[in-house]
C-alpha positions in Angstrom: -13.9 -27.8 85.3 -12.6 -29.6 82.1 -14.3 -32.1 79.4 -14.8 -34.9 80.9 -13.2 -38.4 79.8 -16.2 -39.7 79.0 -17.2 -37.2 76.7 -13.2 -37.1 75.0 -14.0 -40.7 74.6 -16.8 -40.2 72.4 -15.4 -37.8 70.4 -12.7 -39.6 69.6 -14.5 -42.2 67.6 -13.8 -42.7 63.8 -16.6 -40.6 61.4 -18.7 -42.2 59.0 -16.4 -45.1 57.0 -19.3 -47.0 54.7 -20.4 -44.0 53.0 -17.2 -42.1 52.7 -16.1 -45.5 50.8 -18.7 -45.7 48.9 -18.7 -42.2 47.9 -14.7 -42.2 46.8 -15.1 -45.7 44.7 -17.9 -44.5 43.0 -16.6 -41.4 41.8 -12.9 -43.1 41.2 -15.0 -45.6 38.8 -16.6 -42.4 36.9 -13.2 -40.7 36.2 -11.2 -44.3 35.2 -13.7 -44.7 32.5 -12.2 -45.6 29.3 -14.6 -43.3 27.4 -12.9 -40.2 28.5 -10.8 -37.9 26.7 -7.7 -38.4 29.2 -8.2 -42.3 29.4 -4.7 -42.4 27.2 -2.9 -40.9 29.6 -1.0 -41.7 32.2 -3.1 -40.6 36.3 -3.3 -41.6 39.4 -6.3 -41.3 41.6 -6.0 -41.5 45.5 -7.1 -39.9 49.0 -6.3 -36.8 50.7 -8.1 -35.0 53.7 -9.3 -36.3 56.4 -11.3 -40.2 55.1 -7.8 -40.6 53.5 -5.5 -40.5 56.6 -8.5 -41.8 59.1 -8.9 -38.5 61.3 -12.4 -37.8 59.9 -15.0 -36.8 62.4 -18.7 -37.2 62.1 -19.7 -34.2 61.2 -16.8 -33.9 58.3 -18.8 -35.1 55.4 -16.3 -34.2 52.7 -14.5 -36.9 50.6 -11.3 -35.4 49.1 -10.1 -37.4 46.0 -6.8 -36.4 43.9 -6.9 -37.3 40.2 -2.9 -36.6 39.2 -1.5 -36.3 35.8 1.8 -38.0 35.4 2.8 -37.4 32.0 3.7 -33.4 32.8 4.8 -32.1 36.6 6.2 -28.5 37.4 9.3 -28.2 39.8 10.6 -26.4 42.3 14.6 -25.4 41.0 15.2 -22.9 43.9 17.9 -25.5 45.4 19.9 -26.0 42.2 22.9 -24.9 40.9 23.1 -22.4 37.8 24.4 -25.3 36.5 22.1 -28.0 37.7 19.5 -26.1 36.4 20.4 -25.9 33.0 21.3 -29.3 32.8 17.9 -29.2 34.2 16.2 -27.1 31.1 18.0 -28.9 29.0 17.0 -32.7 29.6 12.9 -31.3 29.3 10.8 -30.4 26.6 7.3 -28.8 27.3 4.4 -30.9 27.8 2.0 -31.3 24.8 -0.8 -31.7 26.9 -1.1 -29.7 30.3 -2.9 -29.7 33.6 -4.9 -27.4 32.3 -6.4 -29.6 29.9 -6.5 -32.5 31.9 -8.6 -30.4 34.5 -10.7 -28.9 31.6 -11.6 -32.6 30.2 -11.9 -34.3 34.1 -14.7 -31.4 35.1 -16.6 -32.1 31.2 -16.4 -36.2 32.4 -18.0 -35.2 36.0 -20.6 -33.0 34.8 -21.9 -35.7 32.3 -22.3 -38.2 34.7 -23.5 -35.9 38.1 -24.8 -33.1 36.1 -25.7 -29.9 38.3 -24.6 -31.3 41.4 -20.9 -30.8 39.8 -19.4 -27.0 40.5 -16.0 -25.8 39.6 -14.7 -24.1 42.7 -11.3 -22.2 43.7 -9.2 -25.0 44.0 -11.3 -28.2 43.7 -14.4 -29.5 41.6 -17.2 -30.0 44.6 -20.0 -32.9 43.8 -22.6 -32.5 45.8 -24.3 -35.7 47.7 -26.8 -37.6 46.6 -28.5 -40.3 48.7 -25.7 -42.5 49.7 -23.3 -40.6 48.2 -21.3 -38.0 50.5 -20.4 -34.5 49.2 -16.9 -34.8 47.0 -14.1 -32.3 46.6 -12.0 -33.9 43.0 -8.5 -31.9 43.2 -7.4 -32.5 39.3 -3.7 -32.0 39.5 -0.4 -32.4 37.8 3.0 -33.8 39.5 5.2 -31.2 41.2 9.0 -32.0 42.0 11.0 -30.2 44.7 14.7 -30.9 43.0 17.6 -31.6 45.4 20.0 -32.3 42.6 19.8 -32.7 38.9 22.8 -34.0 37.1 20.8 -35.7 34.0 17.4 -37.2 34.2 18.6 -40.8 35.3 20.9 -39.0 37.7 18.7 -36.3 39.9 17.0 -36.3 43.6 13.2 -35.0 44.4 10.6 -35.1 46.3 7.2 -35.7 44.7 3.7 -33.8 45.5 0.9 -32.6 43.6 -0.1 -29.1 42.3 -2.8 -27.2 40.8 -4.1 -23.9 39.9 -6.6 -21.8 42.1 -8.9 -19.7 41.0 -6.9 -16.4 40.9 -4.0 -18.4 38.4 -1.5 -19.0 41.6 0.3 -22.4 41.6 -0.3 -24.1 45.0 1.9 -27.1 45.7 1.7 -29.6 48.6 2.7 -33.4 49.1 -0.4 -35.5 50.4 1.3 -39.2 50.6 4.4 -37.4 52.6 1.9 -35.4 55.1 0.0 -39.2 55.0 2.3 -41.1 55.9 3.9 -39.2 58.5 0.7 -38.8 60.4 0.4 -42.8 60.2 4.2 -42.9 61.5 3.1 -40.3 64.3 0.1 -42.5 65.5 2.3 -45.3 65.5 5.0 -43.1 67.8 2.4 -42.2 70.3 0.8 -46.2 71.0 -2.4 -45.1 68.9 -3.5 -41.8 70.5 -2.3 -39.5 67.6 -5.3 -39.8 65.6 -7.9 -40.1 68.2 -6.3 -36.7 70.2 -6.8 -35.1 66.5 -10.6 -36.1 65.8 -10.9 -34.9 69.5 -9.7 -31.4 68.9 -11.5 -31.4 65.2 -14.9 -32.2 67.4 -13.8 -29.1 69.7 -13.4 -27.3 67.1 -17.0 -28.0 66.0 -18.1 -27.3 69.1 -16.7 -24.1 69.2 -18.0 -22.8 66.1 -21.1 -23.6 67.4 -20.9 -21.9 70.3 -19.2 -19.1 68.9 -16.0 -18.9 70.4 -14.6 -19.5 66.6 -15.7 -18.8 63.1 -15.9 -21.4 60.9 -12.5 -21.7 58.6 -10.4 -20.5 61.0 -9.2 -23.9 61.9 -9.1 -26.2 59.1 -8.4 -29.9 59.5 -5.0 -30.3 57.2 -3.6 -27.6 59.9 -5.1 -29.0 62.7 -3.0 -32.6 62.2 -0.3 -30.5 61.1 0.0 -28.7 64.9 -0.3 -32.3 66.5 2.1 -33.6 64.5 4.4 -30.8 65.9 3.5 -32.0 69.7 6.5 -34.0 70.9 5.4 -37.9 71.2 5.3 -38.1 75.1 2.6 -35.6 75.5 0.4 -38.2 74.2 0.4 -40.6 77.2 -2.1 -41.6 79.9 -5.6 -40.6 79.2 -7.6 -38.4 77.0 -7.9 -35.6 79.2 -4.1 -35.5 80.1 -3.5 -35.3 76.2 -5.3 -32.6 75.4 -4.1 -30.7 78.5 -0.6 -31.9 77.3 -1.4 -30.3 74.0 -2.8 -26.8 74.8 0.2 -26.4 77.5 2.7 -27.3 75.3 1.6 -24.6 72.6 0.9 -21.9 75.2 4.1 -22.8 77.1 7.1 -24.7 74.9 6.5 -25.0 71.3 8.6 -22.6 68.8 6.3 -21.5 66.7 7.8 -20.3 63.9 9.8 -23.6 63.5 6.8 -25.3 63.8 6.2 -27.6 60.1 3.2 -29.0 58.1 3.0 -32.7 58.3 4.6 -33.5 55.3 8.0 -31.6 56.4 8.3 -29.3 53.5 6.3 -26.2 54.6 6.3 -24.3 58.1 3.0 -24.8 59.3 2.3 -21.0 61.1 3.2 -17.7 58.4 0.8 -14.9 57.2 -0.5 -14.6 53.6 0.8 -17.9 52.2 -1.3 -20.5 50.6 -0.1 -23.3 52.0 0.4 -21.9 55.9 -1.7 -21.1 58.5 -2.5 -17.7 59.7 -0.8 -17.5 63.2 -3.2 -15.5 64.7 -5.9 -18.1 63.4 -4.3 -20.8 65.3 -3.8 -18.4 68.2 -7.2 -17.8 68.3 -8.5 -22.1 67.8 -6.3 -22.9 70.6 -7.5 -19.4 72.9 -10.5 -20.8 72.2 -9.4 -24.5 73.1 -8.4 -23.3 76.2 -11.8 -21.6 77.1 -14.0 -24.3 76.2 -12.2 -27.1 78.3 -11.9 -24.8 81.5 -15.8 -23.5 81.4 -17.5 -26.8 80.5 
């Protein structure tokens, strides 16, 4: 036996769109108030997760918004020159006002306006949902810079992402727009079954939790798009069912796992006790279970 097309099909489909819209433009009007204490300084606010790159299922109610802080960043010098690091140290000054601030004043701006539905978490502030509003995650963050080369500051090469602070005081850094927009470039690579084959295994993953082949958090969705974007392009051909067969033999039978990378190219995607990898016997066990659920439906 094997899921059948039909139900792949349905699975498949786009989650909830109007309230997860609704949800993130409310919230992005609360913290681009002029009245705040940051309103001088210079943010961005955009989407991460799953709304943001259009892989949300319907039973992921989570909006993930990223408030960032432009006027400070940390960096990543590892790739430098001794010199082109103290060229480096030399062309900076330290910030007078710091993420930690900025996250300090962004939670006080929340917490006025959504009172005790606002909670400070590990690494994001969680707003619980309120009648048409879906439950929020706000990541407040600062610029972080993985330096290439650094010459001067009008003469240096980086790539841009976000990082933050968790709850234990250990700097986590990832790069949402380059894990973005590689996922869009993927879907467009595969003729538009990308995405659909990811919401498919995110609703298997459900599934799974529920009947207990799985505990929940073993398979998050940021790692789940970061596997399929590992899955060479022509595996996603044909039909649903030849996809996610495609997908589970490739794993099992071809892919190099340690090799394997996030979607936004600058971490490997499978390594033990990192923040920003996935446990490989975690995604051992997703796709064991995969496998199971598929050949005794």
């Amino acid at each position: 036996m094997s899921i059948p097309e039909s139900q792949l099909e349905i699975w498949s489909h786009l989650g909830s769109v109007v309230q997860s819209s609704y949800t993130y433009n409310t919230i992005k009007n609360v913290l681009e108030s002029t009245a705040t204490n940051y309103s001088s300084k210079n943010f961005k606010i955009f989407l991460q997760g799953s709304y943001g790159n259009n892989t949300n299922i319907y039973s992921e109610s989570d909006v993930d918004i990223v408030i960032r802080l432009d006027d400070c960043f940390q960096s990543d010098l590892m790739l430098l020159s001794e010199e082109e690091k103290n060229s480096y140290k030399s062309a900076f000054s330290n910030a007078t006002y710091t993420g930690v601030e900025f996250k300090r004043d962004v939670l006080s701006e929340l917490v006025n306006q959504y009172g005790d539905a606002v909670r400070a978490g590990d690494k994001a502030i969680s707003i619980d949902a309120y009648g048409s509003r879906r439950k929020a995650d706000v990541i407040v963050a600062i610029q972080f810079r993985r330096y290439f080369k650094f010459n001067s500051s009008n003469d240096s090469e980086y790539i841009q992402g976000i990082c933050f602070l968790n709850g234990n005081g250990e700097l986590i850094a990832n790069y949402p727009k380059q894990h973005s927009s590689n996922l869009t470039k993927k879907h467009q690579k595969t003729s538009g079954l990308f995405k659909p084959v990811v919401r498919i295994l995110k609703n298997m993953r459900s599934k799974m939790i529920d009947d207990g082949l799985i505990e929940e958090g073993v398979a998050p969705s940021y790692f789940i798009e970061g596997l399929l974007y590992n899955v060479p392009n022509e595996k996603f051909t044909s039909n649903y069912q030849y996809c996610i067969q495609n997908v589970l033999n490739w794993y099992l039978q071809q892919a190099s796992k340690s090799e394997l990378v996030c979607a936004n190219e600058q971490h490997y995607l499978l390594r033990n006790e990192q923040l920003v990898c996935w446990s490989p016997d975690n995604c051992d066990a997703f796709i064991s279970a995969a496998v199971r659920l598929w050949n005794e439906w």
